[in-house]
N, C-alpha and C positions, 0 to 999 in steps of 0.2 A: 357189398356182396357182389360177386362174379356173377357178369350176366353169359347165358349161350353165346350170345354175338364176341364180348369180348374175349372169352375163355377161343373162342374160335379163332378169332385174330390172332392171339398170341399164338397157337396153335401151330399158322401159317407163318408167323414170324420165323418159330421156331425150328420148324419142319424145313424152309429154307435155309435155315442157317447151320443145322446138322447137315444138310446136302452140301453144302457150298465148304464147310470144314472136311468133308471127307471126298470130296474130288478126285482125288488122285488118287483112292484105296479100291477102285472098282464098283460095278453098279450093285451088288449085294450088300457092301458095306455103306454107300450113299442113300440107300434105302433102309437100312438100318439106324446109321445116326439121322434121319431124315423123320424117322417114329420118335427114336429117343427124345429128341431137340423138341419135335410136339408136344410130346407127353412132358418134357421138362418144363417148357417156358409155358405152358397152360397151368401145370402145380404152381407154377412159383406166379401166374396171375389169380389163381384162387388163393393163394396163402396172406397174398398183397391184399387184396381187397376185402379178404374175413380181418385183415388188423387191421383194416383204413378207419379211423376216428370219423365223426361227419366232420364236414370242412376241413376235409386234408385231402393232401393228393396221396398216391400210392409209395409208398417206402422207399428211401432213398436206392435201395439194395436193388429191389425190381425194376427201377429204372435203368441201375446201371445194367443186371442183366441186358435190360431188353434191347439197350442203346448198342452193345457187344453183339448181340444177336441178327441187328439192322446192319452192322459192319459187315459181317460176314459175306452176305453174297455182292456188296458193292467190288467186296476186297478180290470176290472170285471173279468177277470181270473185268476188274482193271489188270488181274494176272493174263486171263486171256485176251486182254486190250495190245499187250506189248509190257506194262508196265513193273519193276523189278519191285522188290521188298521196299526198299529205301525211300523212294517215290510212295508207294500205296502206305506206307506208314505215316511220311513224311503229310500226308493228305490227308488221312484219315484223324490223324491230330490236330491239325491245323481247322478243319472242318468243327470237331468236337469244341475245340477251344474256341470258332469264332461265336459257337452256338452260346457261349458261356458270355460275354458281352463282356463279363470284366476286363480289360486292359491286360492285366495278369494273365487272364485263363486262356487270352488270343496269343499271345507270346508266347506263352508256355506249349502253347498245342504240337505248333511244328516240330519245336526241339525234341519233346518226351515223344511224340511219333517216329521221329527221325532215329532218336538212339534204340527205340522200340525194332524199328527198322534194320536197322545195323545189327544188333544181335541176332532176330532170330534169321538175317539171312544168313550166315555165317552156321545156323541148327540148317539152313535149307526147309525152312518153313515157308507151306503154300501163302498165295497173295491173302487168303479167307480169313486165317492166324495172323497176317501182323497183323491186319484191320482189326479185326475183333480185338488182339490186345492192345494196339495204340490205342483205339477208342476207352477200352475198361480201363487200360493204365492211366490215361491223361485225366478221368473222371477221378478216380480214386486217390488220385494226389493231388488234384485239384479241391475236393472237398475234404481233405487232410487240413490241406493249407488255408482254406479260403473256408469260415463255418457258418460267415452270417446267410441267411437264405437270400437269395436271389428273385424267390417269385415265391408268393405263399396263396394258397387257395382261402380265401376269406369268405367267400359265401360259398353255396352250395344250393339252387332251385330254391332262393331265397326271394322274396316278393320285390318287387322293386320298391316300395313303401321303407321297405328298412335299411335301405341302401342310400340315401338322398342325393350322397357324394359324386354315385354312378351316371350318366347320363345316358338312358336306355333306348339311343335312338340306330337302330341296326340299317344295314342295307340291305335289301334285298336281291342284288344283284352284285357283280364281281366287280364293275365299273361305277367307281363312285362320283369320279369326276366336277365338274359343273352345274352340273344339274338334278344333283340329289334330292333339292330342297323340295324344288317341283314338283318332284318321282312320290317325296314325302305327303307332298300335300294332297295329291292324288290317293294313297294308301288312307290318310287319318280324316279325307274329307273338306279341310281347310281350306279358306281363302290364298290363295296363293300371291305374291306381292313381288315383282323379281325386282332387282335393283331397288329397292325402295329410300328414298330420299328423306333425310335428317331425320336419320335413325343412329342409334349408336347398339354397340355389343349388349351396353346394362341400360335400362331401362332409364334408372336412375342410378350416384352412386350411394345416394341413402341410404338404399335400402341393404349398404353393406355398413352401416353402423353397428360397432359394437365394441367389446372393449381391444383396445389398443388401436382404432382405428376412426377417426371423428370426420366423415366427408368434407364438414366445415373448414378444415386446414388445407384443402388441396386448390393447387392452383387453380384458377377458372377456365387457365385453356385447356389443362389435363381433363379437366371434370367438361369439360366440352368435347374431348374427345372419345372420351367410354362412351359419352352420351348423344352424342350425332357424329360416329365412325366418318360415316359415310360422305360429310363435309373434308373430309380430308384426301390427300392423295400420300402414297407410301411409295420410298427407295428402301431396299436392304441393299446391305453391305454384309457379305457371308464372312465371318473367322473361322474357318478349321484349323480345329488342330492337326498335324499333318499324321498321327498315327494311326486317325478314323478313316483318314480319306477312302485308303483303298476299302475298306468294308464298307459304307457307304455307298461308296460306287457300284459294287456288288449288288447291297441292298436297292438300290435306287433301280438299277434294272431288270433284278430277277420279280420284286415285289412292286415300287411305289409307283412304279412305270404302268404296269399292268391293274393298277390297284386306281392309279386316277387317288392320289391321295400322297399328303407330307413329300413334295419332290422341291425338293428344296434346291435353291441354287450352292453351284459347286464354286462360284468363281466370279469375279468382279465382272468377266466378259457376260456372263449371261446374267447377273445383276444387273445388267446396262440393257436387258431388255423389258424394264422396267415393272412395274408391278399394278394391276389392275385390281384396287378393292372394293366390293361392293358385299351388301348385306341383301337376301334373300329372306323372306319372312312368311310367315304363316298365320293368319288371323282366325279365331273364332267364330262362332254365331254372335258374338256381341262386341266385335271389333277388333276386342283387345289381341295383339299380338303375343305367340303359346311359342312359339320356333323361331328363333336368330339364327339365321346360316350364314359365317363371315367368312366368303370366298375371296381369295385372294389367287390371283392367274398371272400370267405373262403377260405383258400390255399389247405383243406383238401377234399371239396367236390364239389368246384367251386360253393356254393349253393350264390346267390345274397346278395350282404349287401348294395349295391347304385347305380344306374346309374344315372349319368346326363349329358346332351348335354350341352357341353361348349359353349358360342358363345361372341364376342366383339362388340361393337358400338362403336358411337360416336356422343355426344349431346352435341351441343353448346361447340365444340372445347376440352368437355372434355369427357376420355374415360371411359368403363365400361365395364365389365364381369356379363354377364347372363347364371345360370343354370337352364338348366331347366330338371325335372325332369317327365317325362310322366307316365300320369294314363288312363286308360280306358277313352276315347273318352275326353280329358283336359288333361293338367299341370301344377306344380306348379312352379314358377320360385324364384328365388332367383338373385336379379340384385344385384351387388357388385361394390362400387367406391372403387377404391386404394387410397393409401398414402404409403409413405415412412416413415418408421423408420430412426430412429437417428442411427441405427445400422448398417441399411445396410438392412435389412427387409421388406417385403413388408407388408399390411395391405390389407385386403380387407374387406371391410364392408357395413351392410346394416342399420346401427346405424345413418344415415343424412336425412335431409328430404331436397330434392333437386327437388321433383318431378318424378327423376327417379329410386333410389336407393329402396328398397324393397323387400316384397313379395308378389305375385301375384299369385290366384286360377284362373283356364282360363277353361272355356267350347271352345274348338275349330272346327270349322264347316270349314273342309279343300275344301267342296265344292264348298264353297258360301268365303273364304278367309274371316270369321270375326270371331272374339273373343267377348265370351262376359266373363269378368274378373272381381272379387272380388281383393280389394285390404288387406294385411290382417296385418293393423299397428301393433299390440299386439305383433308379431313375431322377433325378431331380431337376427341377427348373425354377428360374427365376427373372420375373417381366418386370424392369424398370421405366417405368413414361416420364419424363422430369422438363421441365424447359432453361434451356443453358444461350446466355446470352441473344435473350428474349424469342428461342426459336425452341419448337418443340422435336424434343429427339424421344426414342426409345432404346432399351439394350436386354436383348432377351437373351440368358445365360441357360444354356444346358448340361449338365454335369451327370457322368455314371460313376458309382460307388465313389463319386468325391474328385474323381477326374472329369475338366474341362472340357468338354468335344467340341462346343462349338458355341458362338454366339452372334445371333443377329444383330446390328445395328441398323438402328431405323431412323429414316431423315422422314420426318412427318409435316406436309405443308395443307394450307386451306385449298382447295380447287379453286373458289371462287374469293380472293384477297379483297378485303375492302380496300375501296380508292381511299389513295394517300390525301390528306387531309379529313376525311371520316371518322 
C-alpha cells in the first residue's frame, strides 16, 4: 500500500516532469502539465502499490513510467546546456541501457536513443520528449526482448533467521574502507583482533561436508589455505574483457572509489603494486572468533581493493560459504556451494540453483533484526584454489547473464617458506 511519503515523491517526480515537457508552451501551460504529471505519477504510485504482492517490487509498467518521468527534466537541461536531440537521446539511452548490466541492454541503449533522436528531431521535439521517450523506448524493448528478470525482491522486512544465505552485516557509514572491521567491533562490543595471525577465511573446511563434497579429498596445501589465509601472500593478475572496461571505469570512480570497497585492479601495471592480505577478526565473551573480515589493499598505500565478512552454514546437511560485502546501511553477499576437483581443488561457486547459492542485495535494519533483500540471478561467480606443478594458484571467474567480464588470477605463496631441506 502507498505510503504519504511515497505517494509525495512520485508527486514531485511528476510535477517536474510535466514542467520540463511543457517548457516551451508558456508559464500557464508549465503550471498546468506541472499539476497534471502530480496527479498522474501519484495515481499510477497508488495503483502500483494496491497490486504489489508481498515480496515484489512495483509493476513492471510503474517503473517504466517513473524511469520516463526521471528523464524528462535531465533531457530539459541538457537542451538548455547547448546540447541537440541526437546527443540527449543518444545519452539518455545509453544511460538507461548501462543501468540494465546486460551486455545487450548496454549496446542497445545508444542505438534505440540515437534513432529515438533522429526522429523526433526532424517532429522538432524539445530535449524533455526525446529523453523521456529514449528512456521509455529503450525500456520497452528491452523487456520485449530480454524476459528473464534481472533483480527479483526475495524478502521483504523478513528476520534475518530465515535468510541464512544473507550476511547481515551493514555499514554504518559511506566509507567503508580498511577499517570497517574495527568500526564493527566497536558497534557489536567484540574483542577486536587486527591482522590476526594463522587464521584462515573458514574455520575449518569440515564443516562444509555434505553431499558432493568430502573435505577429506582436498589437497592439504588448499585446505591449508581457507584455513590459515593469513600464512600466505597473494599476486592478482586482472582479465577484462575489453567490452566492460569502460563501465567499469565509470563504476570504479563515481561509486567503488568513494564507497572504499570492490576496487579492483584495471591492469597488470597496478597489479604490480602488489596486494596486502590480511584477516581482521572479532572475538566473543568466550574467545571464540563471531567476524572474518578478509582485507585485501594495495601493498604500496594500504588504499582498499575488497573487504568481505566470511561466514559458513549449513542447509539441509549441506555446507556453504557467504561473503558478504558491506555498503552503507546493506550488503551484498555472495553464497558459495563447494565441490571438489578431480585434482585435489576446491571449487566454490554460485553457478546452482539450490535455493541457496547466489547473490544477494540486503537493506539491513539492525534494530528491528530484518532484511529486506533483492535476489540478483544475472550475476554469477566461480573461485577455483587447485595447486599446478606443486605451486598454489587460484582463478576466480565472474560472469553476467552468462557473459564473461572478468577473472582474477591468483599466484598464492607461503610468507614464511620452510628452509629447503625441512
Amino acid at each position: 500500500m502507498a505510503t504519504p511519503s511515497s505517494l509525495g515523491f512520485a508527486a514531485a517526480i511528476g510535477g517536474l516532469a510535466g514542467a520540463a515537457l511543457s517548457a516551451r508552451r508558456g508559464a500557464r501551460s508549465v503550471a498546468l502539465s506541472a499539476l497534471a504529471g502530480a496527479a498522474g505519477l501519484a495515481a499510477s504510485e497508488a495503483v502500483a502499490r494496491a497490486r504489489q504482492q508481498p515480496d515484489e517490487i512495483p509493476g513492471l509498467w510503474h517503473r517504466i513510467v517513473v524511469s520516463g518521468a526521471l528523464a524528462a527534466p535531465l533531457g530539459w537541461a541538457a537542451e538548455r546546456a547547448g546540447a541537440g536531440p541526437g546527443a540527449i537521446g543518444t545519452a539518455a539511452g545509453a544511460a538507461v541501457g548501462a543501468l540494465g548490466v546486460r551486455p545487450q541492454k548496454v549496446l542497445m541503449g545508444p542505438v534505440v536513443g540515437a534513432g529515438v533522436g533522429l526522429v523526433l528531431r526532424r517532429a522538432g521535439s524539445p530535449g524533455a520528449v526525446v529523453a523521456t521517450t529514449a528512456v521509455v523506448a529503450q525500456r520497452c524493448l528491452a523487456n520485449l526482448l530480454f524476459r528473464d528478470a534481472q533483480v527479483t525482491l526475495l524478502a521483504e522486512r523478513a528476520r534475518t533467521t530465515d535468510l541464512p544465505f544473507v550476511v547481515a552485516r551493514r555499514s554504518r557509514s559511506r566509507y567503508i574502507g580498511t577499517g570497517y572491521v574495527r568500526e564493527l567491533a566497536e558497534e557489536l562490543g567484540g574483542t577486536y583482533t587486527a591482522d590476526r595471525r594463522d587464521t584462515g577465511i573458514v574455520a575449518s573446511l569440515d564443516t562444509l561436508a555434505g553431499p558432493g563434497f568430502d573435505p577429506a579429498v582436498v589437497h592439504p596445501l588448499v585446505r591449508e589455505f581457507y584455513e590459515h589465509t593469513t600464512e600466505f601472500a597473494l599476486d592478482i593478475v586482472p582479465r577484462w574483457r575489453a567490452w566492460v572496461r569502460p563501465g567499469y571505469l565509470l563504476y570504479r570512480s563515481a561509486v567503488a572509489q568513494p564507497l572504499g570497497q570492490a576496487i579492483m585492479p584495471m591492469n597488470q601495471r597496478e597489479a604490480q603494486r602488489g596486494v596486502r592480505s590480511r584477516i581482521d577478526t572479532i572475538s566473543g565473551v568466550d574467545g571464540a572468533v563471531s567476524v572474518r573480515g578478509w582485507i585485501r589493499s594495495f601493498a604500496d598505500d594500504d588504499r582498499p581493493i575488497m573487504l568481505g565478512i566470511y561466514t559458513t552454514y549449513v542447509h539441509d546437511g549441506r555446507g556453504y560459504v557467504s561473503v558478504g560485502f558491506p555498503l552503507p546501511e546493506g550488503s551484498f553477499t555472495a553464497t558459495l556451494r563447494p565441490r571438489a576437483r578431480r585434482d585435489g581443488g576446491l571449487t566454490l561457486s554460485s553457478r546452482v540453483e539450490d535455493g541457496q547459492a547466489g547473490h544477494y542485495l540486503s537493506y539491513v535494519d539492525t534494530e528491528a533484526d530484518e532484511l529486506t533483500t533483492l535476489a540478483v540471478p544475472g550475476f554469477e561467480e566461480q573461485l577455483d584454489v587447485f595447486v599446478e606443478d606443486g605451486a598454489l594458484r587460484a582463478e576466480h571467474a565472474f560472469r553476467v547473464f552468462g557473459f564473461p567480464f572478468l577473472t582474477l588470477d591468483y599466484r598464492i605463496t607461503r610468507k614464511n617458506p620452510a628452509p629447503s631441506g625441512h
